[in-house]
C-alpha positions as CSV (number, residue, x, y, z in Angstrom):
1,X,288.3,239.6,266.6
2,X,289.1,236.0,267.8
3,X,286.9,234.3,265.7
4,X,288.3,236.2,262.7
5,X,291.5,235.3,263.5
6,X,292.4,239.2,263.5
7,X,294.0,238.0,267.5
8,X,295.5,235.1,268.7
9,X,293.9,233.1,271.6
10,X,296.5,233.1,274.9
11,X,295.0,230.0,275.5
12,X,291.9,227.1,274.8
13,X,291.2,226.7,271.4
14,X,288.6,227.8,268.9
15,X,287.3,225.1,266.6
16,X,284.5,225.2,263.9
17,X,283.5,221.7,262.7
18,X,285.9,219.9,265.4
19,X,289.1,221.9,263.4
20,X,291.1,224.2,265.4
21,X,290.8,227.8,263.2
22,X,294.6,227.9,264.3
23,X,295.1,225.2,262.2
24,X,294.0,227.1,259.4
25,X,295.0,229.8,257.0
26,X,293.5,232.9,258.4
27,X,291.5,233.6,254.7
28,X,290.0,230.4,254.9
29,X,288.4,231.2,258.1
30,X,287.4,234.8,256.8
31,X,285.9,233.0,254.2
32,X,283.5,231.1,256.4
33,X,282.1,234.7,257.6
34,X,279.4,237.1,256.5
35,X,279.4,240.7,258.6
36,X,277.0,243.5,259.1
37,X,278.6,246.1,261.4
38,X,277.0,249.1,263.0
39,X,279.4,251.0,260.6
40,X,278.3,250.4,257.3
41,X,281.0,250.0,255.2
42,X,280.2,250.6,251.3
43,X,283.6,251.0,248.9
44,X,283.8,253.3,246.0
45,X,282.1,251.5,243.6
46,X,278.6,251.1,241.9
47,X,275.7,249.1,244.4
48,X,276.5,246.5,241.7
49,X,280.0,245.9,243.0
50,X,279.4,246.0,246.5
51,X,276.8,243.7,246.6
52,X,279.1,240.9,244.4
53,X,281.9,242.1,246.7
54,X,281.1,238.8,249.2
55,X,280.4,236.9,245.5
56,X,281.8,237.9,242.3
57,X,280.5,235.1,240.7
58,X,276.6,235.4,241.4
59,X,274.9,235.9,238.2
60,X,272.7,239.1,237.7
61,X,269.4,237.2,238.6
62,X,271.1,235.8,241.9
63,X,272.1,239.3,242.9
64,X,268.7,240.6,242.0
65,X,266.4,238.5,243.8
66,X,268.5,238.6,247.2
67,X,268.2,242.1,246.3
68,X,264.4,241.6,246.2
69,X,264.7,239.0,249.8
70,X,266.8,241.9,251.6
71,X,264.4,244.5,250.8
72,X,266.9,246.5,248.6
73,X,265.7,245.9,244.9
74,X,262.3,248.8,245.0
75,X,265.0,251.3,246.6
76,X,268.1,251.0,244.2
77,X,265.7,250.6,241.2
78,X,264.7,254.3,242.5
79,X,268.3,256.0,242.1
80,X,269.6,257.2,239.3
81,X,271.3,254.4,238.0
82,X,270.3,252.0,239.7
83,X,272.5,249.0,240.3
84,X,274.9,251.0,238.4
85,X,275.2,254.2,240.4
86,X,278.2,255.0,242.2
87,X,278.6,255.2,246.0
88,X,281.1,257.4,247.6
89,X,282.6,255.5,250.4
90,X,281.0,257.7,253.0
91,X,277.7,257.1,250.5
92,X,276.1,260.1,251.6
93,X,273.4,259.8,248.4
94,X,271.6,257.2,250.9
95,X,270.2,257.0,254.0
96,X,271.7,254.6,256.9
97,X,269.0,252.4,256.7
98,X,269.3,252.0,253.3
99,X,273.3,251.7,253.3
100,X,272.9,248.9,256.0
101,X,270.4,246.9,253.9
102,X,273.0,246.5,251.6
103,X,275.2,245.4,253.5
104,X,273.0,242.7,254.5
105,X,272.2,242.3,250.8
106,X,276.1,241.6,250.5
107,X,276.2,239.2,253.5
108,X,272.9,236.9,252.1
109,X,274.8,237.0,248.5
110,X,277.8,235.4,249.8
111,X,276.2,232.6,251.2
112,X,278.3,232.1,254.4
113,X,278.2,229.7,256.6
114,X,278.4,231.8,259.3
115,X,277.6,235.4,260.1
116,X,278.9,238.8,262.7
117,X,276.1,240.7,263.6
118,X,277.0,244.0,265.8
119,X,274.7,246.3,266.4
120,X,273.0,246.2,262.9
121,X,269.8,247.8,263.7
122,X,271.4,250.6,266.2
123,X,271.6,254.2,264.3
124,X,268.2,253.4,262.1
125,X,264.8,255.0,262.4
126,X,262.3,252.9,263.4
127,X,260.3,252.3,260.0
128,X,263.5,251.0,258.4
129,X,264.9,248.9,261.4
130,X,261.7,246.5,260.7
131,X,262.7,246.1,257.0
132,X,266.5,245.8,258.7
133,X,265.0,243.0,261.0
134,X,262.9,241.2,258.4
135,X,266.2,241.3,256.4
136,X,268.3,239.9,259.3
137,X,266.1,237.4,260.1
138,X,265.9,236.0,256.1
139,X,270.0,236.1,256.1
140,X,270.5,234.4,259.5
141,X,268.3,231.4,258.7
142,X,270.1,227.9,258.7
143,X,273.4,229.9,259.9
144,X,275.2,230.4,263.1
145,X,274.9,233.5,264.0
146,X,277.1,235.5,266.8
147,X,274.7,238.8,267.2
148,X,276.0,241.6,269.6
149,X,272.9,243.8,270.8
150,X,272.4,246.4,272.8
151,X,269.0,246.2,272.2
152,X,267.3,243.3,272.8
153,X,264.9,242.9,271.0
154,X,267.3,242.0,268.5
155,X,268.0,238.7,270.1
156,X,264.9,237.4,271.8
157,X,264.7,234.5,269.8
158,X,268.7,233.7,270.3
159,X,269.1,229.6,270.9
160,X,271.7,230.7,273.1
161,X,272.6,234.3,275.0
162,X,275.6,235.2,276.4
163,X,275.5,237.7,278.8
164,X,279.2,239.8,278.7
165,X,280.2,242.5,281.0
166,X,283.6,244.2,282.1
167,X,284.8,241.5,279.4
168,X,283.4,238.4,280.8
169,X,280.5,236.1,280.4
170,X,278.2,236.4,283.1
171,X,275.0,234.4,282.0
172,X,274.0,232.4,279.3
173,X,270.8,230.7,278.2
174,X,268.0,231.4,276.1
175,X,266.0,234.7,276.8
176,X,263.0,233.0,278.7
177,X,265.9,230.9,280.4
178,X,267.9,234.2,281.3
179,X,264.6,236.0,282.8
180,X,263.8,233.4,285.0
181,X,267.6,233.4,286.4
182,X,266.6,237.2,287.1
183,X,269.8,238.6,287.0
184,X,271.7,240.9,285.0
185,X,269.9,240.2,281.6
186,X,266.5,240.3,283.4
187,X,267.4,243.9,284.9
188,X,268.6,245.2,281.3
189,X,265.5,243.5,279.5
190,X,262.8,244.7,282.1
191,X,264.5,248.1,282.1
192,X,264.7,248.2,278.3
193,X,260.4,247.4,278.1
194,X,259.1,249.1,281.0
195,X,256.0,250.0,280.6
């Protein structure tokens, strides 16, 4: 919510690039921001439009083959329709795996700079959270990346971890980094892979 400028900071300052984001207009920082939520969130529309939502300017082949990189192309070329079928906004003619790929099909078509990931793999089954991974990890490359995670698995390969509970930032490091602190993270992970 800060870093989307949907609050005001009491105090400090955020900056990306050395500029203050309250320096700018708040769409220009929106701009600089890909998300993939935990809720889905898929408009009335055809999976056409809400992949070009992020992009309206991508031409068919761009949409198509970061169709192909997100792992969504061999699924909508399954439906009826297509690219061209219609979702409902709660799209209940596809699965939640399938709805959040396409989301992150969105996100790597609008070429963001930087990118919201919360709790993207959390309500998936198994087989599709690996295509959900493979996908995340294709749209994260050469970004920065804020990830929120329950599951940590998610973010094992993090540069950087912060560690927030009760609202405040209790560790930070990378994961091996965090485990050897053997505190809170270290508790969660080891409780989390347990044999």
């Amino acid at each position: 919510n800060l870093l989307m400028r949907f609050y005001e900071i009491n105090s400090g300052a955020i900056k990306i690039d050395g500029v203050n984001i309250a320096d700018m207009k708040r769409s220009d920082v929106r701009q600089l921001f890909g998300m993939v939520l935990q809720d889905t969130w898929l408009f009335n529309g055809t999976i056409r439009q809400n992949l070009l939502y992020g992009n309206p300017t991508a031409s068919e082949e761009e949409m198509v083959a970061t169709a192909k990189e997100a792992h969504v192309d061999h699924f909508v070329r399954s439906l009826p329709g297509g690219y061209d079928m219609m979702l409902g906004e709660e799209a209940t003619n596809i699965s939640q795996g399938e709805k959040q790929l396409l989301t992150i099909a969105r996100a790597m078509l609008a070429r963001t700079p930087m990118l919201i990931l919360d709790e993207a793999t959390s309500s998936v089954d198994t087989r599709t959270e690996v295509l959900i991974q493979k996908a995340m990890d294709k749209l994260m490359q050469g970004k920065t990346s804020f990830v929120i995670a329950h599951r940590l698995s998610t973010i094992r390969d993090a540069d950087l971890i912060l560690v927030v509970r009760d609202g405040n930032i209790i560790e930070q490091g990378n994961h091996d980094e965090l485990l050897q602190q053997n505190g809170f993270y270290a508790e969660l992970y080891n409780s989390q892979f347990a044999e």
